[in-house]
N, C-alpha and C positions, 0 to 999 in steps of 0.2 A: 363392668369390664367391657361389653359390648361399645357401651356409651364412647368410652374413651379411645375404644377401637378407632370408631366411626370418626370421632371428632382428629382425630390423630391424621385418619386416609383425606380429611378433608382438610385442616393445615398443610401437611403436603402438596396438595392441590395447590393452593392459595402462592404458598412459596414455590412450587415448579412455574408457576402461571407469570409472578409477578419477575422471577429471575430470566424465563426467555423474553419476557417484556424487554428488562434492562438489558443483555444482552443483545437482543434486535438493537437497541437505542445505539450499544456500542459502538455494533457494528457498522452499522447506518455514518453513524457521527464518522468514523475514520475513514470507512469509504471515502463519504463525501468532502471531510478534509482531504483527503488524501488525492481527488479526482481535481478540487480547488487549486493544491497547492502550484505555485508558481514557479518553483524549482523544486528538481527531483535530487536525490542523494545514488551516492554508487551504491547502496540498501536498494534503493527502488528501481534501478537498472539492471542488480542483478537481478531482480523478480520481475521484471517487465521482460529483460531480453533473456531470462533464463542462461545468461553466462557466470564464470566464475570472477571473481573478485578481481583479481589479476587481468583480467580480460579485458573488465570494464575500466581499469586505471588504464591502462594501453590508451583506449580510446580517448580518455580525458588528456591526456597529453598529445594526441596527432592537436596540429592547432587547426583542423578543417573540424573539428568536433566542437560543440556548444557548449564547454565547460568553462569555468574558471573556478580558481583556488582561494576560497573565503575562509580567514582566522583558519590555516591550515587542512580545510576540509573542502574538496571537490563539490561543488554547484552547479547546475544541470541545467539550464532553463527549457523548462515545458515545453513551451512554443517552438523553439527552436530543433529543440530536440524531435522533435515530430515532423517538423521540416527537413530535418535531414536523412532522416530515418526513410520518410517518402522518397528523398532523392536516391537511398541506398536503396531501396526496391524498384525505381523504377531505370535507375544505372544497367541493374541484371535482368531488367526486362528486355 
């Protein structure tokens, strides 16, 4: 009984070990898609500028904002978006 005790606390191991392995991989992997990608979505603007949904369509429609509307859904581009973002920080400097 011992035996299968021990063998049981030691597959546990093996599977907690290999699951935060693939979990790390996950999360790695989205990150770094996620720092890649080229355009951002109003999902990734409400979690970048911590506004609400509504907020961020606002923005997408002023036309001094870096959006356009692809097959129905708002498109962000990166670069730009960072560009202007700088310019709104340093407007209120």
């Amino acid at each position: 009984m011992e035996l299968m005790k021990q063998h049981a606390v030691e597959l546990t191991r093996e599977l907690s070990a290999g699951l935060e392995i693939r979990l790390r991989h996950l999360i790695d992997k989205k990150y770094n898609a996620h720092n890649n990608m080229e355009f951002l979505t109003v999902a990734d603007l409400m979690r970048i500028l911590d506004m609400s949904e509504p907020t961020i369509l606002s923005l997408c429609h002023d036309p001094n904002f870096p959006a356009k509307k692809v097959g129905g859904k708002w498109r962000i581009n990166r670069r730009q978006f960072e560009e202007w973002w700088q310019n709104q920080i340093d407007e209120e400097s």
